[in-house]
N, C-alpha and C positions, 0 to 999 in steps of 0.2 A: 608679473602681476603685482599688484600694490601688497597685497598683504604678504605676496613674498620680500617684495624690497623693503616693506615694516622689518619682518621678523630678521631679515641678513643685516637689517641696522642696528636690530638689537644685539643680535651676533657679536657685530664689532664693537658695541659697548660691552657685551658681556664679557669678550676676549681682555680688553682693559681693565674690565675687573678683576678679573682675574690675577693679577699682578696687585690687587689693595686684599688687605684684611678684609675690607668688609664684604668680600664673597662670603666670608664663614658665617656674616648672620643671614643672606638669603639660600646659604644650605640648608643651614638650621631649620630656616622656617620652613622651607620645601620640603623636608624631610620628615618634619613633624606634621605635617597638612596633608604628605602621604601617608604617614599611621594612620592618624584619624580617620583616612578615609577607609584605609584596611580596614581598621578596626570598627565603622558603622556597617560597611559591606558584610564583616563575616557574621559581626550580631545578628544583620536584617537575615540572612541566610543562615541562620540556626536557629530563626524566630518563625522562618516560614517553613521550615522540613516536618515541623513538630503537629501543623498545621493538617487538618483533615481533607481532603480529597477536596479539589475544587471544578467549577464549571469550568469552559475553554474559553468566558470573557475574562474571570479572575483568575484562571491560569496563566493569560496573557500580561495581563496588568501583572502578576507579581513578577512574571520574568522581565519584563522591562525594564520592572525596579531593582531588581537582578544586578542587570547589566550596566543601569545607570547610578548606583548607591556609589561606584567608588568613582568614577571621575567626578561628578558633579560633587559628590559633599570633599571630594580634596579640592577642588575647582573654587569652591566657596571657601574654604579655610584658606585655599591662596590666594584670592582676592580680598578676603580680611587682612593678609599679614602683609601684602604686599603696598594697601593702603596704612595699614599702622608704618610701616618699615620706609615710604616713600616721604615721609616727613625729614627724615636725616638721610638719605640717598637715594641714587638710580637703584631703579629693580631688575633690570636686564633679565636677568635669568626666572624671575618669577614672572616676567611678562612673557615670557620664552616658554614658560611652564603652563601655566595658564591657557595658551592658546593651544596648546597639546594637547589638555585635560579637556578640551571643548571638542576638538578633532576627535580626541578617542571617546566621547560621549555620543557623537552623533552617528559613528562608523560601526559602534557596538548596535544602537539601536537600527539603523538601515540592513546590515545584515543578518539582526533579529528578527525584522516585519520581513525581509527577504524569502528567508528561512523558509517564513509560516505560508508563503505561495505556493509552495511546493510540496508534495504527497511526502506527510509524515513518514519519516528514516532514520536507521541509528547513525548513518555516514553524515548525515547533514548536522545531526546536532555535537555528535563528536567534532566533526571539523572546522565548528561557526568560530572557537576562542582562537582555532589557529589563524582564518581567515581575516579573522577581525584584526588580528594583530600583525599578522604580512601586510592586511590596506594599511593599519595604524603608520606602520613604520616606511611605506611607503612616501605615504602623506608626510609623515613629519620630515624626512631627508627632502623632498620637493619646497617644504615650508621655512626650511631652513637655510635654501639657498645651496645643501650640501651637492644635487643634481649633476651641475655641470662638472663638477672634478671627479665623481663617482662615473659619470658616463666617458671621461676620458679613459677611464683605470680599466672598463669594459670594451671599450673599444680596440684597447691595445690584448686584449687577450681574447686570440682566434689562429685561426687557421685557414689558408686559400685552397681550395678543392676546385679546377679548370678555369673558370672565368669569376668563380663568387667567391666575396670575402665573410668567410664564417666565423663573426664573433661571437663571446659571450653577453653584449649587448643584444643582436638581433636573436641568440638563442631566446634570452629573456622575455625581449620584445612580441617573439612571434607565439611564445608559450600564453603570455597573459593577454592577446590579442585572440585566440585561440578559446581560451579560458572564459573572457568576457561573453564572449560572442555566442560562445553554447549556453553561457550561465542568462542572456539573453533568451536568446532563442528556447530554453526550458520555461523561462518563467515567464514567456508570452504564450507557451503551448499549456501551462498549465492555467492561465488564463481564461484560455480561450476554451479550453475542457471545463472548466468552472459552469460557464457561460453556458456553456451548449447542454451541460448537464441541467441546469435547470430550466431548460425551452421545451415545456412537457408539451408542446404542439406535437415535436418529434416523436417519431418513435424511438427506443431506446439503442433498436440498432444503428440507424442512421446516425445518433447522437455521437456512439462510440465511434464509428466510422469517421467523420468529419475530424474529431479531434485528434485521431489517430492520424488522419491524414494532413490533419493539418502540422501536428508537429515533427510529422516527415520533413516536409515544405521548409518549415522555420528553422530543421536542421542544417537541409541541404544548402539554406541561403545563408547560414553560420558561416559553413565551408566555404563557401563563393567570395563572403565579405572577407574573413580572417588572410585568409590563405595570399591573396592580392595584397594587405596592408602591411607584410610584411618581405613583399617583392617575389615572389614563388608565380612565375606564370604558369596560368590556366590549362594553357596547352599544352605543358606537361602531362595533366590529366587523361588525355587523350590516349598516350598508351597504358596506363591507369586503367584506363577504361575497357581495351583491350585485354589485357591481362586479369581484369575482372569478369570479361565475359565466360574467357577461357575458365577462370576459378569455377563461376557459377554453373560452365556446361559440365563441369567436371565433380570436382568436392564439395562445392557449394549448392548443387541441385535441389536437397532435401530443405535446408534454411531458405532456399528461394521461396520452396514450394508452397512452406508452410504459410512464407508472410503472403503470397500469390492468395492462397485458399484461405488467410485471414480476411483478406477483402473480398475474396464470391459471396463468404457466409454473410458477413456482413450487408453484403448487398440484396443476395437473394433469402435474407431473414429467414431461413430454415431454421434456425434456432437462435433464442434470444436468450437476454440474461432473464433469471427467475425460472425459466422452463423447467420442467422435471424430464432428465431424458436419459436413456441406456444406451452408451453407446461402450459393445464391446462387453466386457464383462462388469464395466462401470456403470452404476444407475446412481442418481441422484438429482440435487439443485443444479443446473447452471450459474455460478454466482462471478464468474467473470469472465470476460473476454478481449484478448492482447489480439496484437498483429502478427503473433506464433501461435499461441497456443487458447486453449480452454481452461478453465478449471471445475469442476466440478466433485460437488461436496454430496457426498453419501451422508447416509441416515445416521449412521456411528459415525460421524467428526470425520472421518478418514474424508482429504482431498485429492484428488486425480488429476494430472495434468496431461494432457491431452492435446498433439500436435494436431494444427490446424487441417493439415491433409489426410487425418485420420478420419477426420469428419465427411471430406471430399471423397474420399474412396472406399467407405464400409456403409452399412445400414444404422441411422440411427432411431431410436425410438424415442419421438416426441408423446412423450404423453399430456403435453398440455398446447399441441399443437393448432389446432382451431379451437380446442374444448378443453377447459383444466378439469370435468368430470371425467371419473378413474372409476372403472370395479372393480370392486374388491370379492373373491369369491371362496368359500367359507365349506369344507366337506364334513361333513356328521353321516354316524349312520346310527338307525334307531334299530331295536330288535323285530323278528318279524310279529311279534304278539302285541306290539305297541299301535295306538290311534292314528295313522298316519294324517288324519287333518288335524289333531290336536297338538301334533309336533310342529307340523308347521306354523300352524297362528303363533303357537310360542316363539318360534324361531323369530320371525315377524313381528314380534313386538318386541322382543329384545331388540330386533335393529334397529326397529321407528325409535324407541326409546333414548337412543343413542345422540350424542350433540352434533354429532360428526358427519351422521347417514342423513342423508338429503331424501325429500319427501319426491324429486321427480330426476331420475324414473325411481317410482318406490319400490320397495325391499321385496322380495321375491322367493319363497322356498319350494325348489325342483326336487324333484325325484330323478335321479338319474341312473338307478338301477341295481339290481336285486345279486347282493353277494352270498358270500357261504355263510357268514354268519350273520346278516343282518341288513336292512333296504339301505340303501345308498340314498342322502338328499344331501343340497345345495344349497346354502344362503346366498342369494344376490346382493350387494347393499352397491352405492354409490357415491362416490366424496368430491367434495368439490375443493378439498384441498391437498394433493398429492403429495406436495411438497413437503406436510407434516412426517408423513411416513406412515406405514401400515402395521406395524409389531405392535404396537396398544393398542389401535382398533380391532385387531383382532385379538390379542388376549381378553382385550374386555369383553366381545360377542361370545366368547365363549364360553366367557365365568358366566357370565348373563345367560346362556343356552343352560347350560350345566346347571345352576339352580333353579330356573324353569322346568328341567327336564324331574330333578329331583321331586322338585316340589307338587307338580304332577302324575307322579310314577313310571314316567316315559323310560322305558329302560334303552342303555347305552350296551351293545355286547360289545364281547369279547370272545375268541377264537377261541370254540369250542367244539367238538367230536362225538358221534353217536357209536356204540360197538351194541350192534343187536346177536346175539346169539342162537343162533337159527335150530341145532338139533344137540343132545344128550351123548356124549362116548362111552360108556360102559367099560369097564377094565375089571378083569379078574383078581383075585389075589394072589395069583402066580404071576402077573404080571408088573408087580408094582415091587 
């Protein structure tokens, strides 16, 4: 490429510098253009920590400026010194530098917007400054013209196993042919889930479904492209293939199963994200759904995960299945000396009162039956949001019952005993 035969020109001017004094003043100045730019970089980044919680546009913008505060302002302090400095000599090495300080400006920023296509992670943001600096140093040995002696030195270090020559070159080669090709195929599948997420024509299971299968797809065609560019035939695979069967009739059965039963659900929409459902001794939100498993979030925080074949072969309870109205049913019991129509209105207007209790079907209080101490009745009420959870609607109907009750005199029993004594014993005083 030209810009390589520029930079290997300056190479062999800078080698000849090498041999004059005045290499020492475009160290100087290189060195000094790399403080400064340290030193704008850790200010910007002691100026922004201090700073109050921001949105995710000005979260973006300040890490940009992150990333780009230290090449670009030594980038600019070496194109000042190197025009000051170009009046009494070649600048070889500041030109050498410069084009470096442009490379690692544009490679920090591409695998920063990289980064941000993919479902926020702690592996991704831990591993962006080593990445960025494995392509930096990449780039610069290719831009330097250093390539072809370095691929010699690679090439001689391997080993021959039957017909194939296994160097440390194609180990390289086949790793970050490997590497690209999924780092590809993820951030077209996260894409493409992007997308389908907000196609609210879909339902939301199909949504999941498609992206899930689509970036099976973009996997599988990872491995197809990768694995050929670095000379490994295909049909190979074939007993791969075999010996996969064999895994999956065997020890791998259950992970089949699961991702098998991730796509029925999906298809035959038995349950969706947002549902309220008990499956098992687990009741809660549905708040996700993988190509394994479930998740689902109970009332107290606690999350469950939940294998997809779990759902295929137990009963599960959609509560918000054709209908998100839920009863909620409410036992009291009043004394037998108490009004029993004026318990109930009270009962009944505690519910209506209520923000939560829906007017159809309205509140309803049963009598279901007549104990030792006192009539047995029933609040009816009905919610149209299950998903909130039931432990405050019903502490609140009941403080609500309970001072209605007070406040009318409706009394509340308590397990109580009658001793009648039916006849007199008489005892002597010889007897006692």
């Amino acid at each position: 490429m030209i810009v390589s035969a520029e930079i290997h020109g300056l190479l062999l001017d800078l080698l000849e510098d090498l041999r004059s004094i005045k290499i020492l003043w475009q160290v100087g100045v290189l060195l000094s253009c790399i403080g400064i730019g340290w030193f704008l970089a850790r200010s910007y980044n002691r100026r922004v920590q201090g700073h109050a919680p921001m949105d995710v546009t000005q979260a973006l913008g300040v890490g940009s400026l992150q990333r780009l505060m230290f090449p670009l302002s030594a980038l600019v302090m070496v194109t000042i010194g190197r025009a000051i400095l170009h009046y009494w000599q070649k600048t070889p090495l500041l030109d050498v530098a410069a084009t470096l300080l442009l490379a690692m400006a544009l490679i920090r920023m591409s695998i920063y917007a990289m980064r941000h296509t993919f479902a926020p992670s702690d592996w991704l943001r831990v591993s962006e400054r080593w990445i960025s600096w494995l392509a930096w140093i990449g780039v610069a040995i290719y831009l330097t013209g250093l390539w072809p002696a370095l691929r010699e030195i690679l090439e001689d270090v391997g080993f021959t196993t039957g017909k194939h020559q296994i160097s440390l070159l194609l180990v390289l080669q086949a790793s970050l042919s490997v590497i690209v090709t999924l780092f590809v195929a993820l951030w077209l599948g996260r894409l493409i889930e992007t997308r389908l997420m907000k196609a609210t024509t879909l339902q939301i299971n199909l949504r999941v479904m498609f992206s899930k299968l689509a970036q099976v797809i973009l996997l599988l065609a990872a491995f197809l492209i990768a694995l050929p560019a670095v000379g490994i035939d295909l049909t190979v695979l074939s007993v791969f293939g075999g010996m996969l069967g064999v895994g999956i009739g065997f020890g791998l059965q259950k992970i089949a199963a699961n991702y098998i039963s991730g796509f029925i659900i999906l298809l035959d929409r038995s349950v969706s994200i947002g549902d309220v459902v008990t499956i098992g001794e687990h009741s809660g939100t549905l708040t996700q759904m993988t190509a394994r498993y479930v998740v689902v979030r109970g009332h107290g925080g606690l999350e469950a995960i939940i294998p997809n074949e779990t759902i295929n072969t137990s009963t599960v309870v959609n509560h918000s299945f054709t209908d998100r109205k839920v009863r909620v049913a409410l036992s009291i019991q009043v004394s037998y000396t108490a009004d029993l129509d004026v318990a109930r209105k009270l009962m009944i207007e505690v519910a209506a009162a209520h923000p939560r209790v829906i007017a159809d079907p309205a509140p309803a209080a049963l009598i279901t039956g007549f104990a030792d101490s006192g009539i047995n009745l029933e609040l009816d009420v009905w919610i149209a949001d299950p998903d909130q959870g039931q432990a405050a609607l019903r502490s609140d109907l009941y403080a609500g019952i309970w001072q209605a009750f007070r406040r009318d005199g409706i009394e509340i029993p308590f397990p109580q005993r009658e001793i009648r004594v039916l006849g007199t014993v008489h005892t002597s005083p010889d007897q006692i």
